[in-house]
C-alpha positions as CSV (number, residue, x, y, z in Angstrom):
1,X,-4.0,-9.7,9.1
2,X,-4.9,-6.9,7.1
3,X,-2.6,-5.4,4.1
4,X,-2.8,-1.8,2.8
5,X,-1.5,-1.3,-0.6
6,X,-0.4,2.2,0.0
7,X,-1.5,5.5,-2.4
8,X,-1.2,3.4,-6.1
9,X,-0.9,5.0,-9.3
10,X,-4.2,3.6,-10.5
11,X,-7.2,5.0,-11.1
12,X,-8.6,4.7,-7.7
13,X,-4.9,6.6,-6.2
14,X,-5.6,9.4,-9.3
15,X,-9.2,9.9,-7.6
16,X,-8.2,10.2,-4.2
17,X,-5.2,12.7,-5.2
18,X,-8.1,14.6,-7.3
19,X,-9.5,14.7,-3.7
20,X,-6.9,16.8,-2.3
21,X,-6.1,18.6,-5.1
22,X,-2.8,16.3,-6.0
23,X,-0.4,17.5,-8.9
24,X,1.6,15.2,-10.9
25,X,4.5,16.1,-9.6
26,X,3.0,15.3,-6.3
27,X,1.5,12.2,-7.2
28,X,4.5,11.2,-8.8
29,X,6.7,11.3,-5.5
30,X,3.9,10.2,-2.7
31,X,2.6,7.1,-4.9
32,X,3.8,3.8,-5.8
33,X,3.4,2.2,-9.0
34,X,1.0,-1.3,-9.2
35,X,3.6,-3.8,-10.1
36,X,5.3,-2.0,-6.4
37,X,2.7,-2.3,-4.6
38,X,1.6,-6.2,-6.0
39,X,5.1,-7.5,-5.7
40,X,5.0,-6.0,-1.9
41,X,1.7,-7.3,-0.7
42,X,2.8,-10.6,-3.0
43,X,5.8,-11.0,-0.2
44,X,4.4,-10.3,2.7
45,X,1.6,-12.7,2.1
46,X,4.3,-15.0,1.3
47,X,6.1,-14.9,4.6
48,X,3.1,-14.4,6.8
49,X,2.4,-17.1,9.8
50,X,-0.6,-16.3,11.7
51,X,1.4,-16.2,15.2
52,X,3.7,-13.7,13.5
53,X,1.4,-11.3,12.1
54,X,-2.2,-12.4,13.2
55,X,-4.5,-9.7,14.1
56,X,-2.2,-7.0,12.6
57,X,-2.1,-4.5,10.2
58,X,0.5,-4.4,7.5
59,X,1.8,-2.0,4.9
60,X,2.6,-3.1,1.5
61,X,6.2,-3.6,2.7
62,X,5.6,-5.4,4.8
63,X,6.2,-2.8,8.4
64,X,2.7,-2.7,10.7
65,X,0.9,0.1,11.4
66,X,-1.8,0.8,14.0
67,X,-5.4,0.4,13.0
């Protein structure tokens, strides 16, 4: 299982926005705050099995996603 965290409002999120030219406004409606996206990841790792979700990769929220 792998877990993305999603775009963060965090340093790393502000320097990938800077990237492509991302306004506050912007950042502000595409991005999820850290206590979000902690909390999220938090639960999912909580109520992971490995023949459930083995092999897989899984948004913050706990929906997969292809690779």
């Amino acid at each position: 299982m792998a877990l993305a965290s999603c775009q963060v409002l965090n340093e790393l999120g502000d320097f990938g926005a800077d990237a492509f030219n991302g306004d506050a406004e912007t950042r502000g409606k595409l991005m999820i705050g850290v206590e979000e996206s902690c909390d999220g990841i938090c639960k999912v790792v909580g109520e992971t099995a490995k023949e459930k979700r083995g092999g897989k990769l899984l948004l913050y929220f706990g929906e997969t996603t292809p690779w």
